[in-house]
C-alpha positions in Angstrom: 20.9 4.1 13.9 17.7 3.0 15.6 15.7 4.9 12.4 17.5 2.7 10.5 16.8 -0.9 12.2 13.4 0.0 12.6 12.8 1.4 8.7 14.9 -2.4 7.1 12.5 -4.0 9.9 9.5 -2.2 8.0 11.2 -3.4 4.5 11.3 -6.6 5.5 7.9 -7.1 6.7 6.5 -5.6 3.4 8.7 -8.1 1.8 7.3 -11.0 3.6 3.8 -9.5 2.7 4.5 -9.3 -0.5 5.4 -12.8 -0.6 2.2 -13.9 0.9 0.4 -11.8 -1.5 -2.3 -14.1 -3.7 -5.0 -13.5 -5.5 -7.6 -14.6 -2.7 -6.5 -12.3 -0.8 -6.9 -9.4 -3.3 -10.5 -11.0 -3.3 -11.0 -10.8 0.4 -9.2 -7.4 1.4 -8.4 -5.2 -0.8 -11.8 -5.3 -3.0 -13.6 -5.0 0.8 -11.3 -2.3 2.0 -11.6 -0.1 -1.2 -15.3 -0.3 -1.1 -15.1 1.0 2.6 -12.6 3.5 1.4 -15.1 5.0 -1.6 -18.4 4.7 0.8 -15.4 7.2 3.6 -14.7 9.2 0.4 -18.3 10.0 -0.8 -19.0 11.9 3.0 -19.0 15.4 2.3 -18.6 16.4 5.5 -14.8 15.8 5.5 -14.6 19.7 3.4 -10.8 19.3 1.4 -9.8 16.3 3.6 -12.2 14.7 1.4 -10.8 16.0 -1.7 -7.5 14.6 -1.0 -8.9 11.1 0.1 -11.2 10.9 -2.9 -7.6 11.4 -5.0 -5.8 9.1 -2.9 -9.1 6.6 -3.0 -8.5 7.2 -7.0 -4.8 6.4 -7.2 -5.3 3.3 -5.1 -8.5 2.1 -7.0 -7.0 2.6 -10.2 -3.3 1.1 -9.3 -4.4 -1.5 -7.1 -8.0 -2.9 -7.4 -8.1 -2.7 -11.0 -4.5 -4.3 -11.7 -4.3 -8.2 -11.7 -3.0 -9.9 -8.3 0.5 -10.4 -9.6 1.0 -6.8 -10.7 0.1 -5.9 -7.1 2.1 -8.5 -5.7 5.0 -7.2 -8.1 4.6 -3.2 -6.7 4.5 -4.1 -2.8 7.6 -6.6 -3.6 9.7 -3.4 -4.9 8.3 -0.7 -2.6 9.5 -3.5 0.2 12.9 -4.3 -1.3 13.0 0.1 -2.1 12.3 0.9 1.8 15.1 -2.1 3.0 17.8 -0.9 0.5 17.4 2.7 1.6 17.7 1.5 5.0 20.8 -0.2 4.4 22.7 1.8 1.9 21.2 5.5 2.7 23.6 7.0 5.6 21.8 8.6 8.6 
């Protein structure tokens, strides 16, 4: 029960992200936070934790910087509205 308020809690808050997802701040985060990410991913020190960064760092780069703002906006909106209906629907 608890797993349950605390997961449509989660839902919602991506939600209201998702709604205050623009394209300034695709400008000012994510494009900042992806180049952090890549400089992380090209350390070879990390040995196959780096291997499975550099193909998460991929699928994010390619999903999310390279998609336009509302596309984005669009994919956390669902993944937001996904997580609260399987918190309200999905029996524990």
């Amino acid at each position: 029960m608890i797993f349950k308020i605390i997961l449509g809690l989660i839902g919602l808050f991506i939600i209201y992200g998702g709604f205050k997802y623009s394209k300034a701040t695709q400008d000012k985060y994510l494009k900042k936070t992806m180049n952090d990410v890549g400089d992380a991913t090209s350390n070879p020190g990390f040995g196959d934790v780096g291997i499975i960064s550099f193909i998460i760092y991929f699928i994010l780069d390619f999903i999310l910087e390279k998609s336009p703002w509302y596309i984005v906006k669009i994919l956390i909106l669902l993944l937001g509205i996904l997580i609260f209906i399987t918190a309200v629907i999905v029996p524990y």
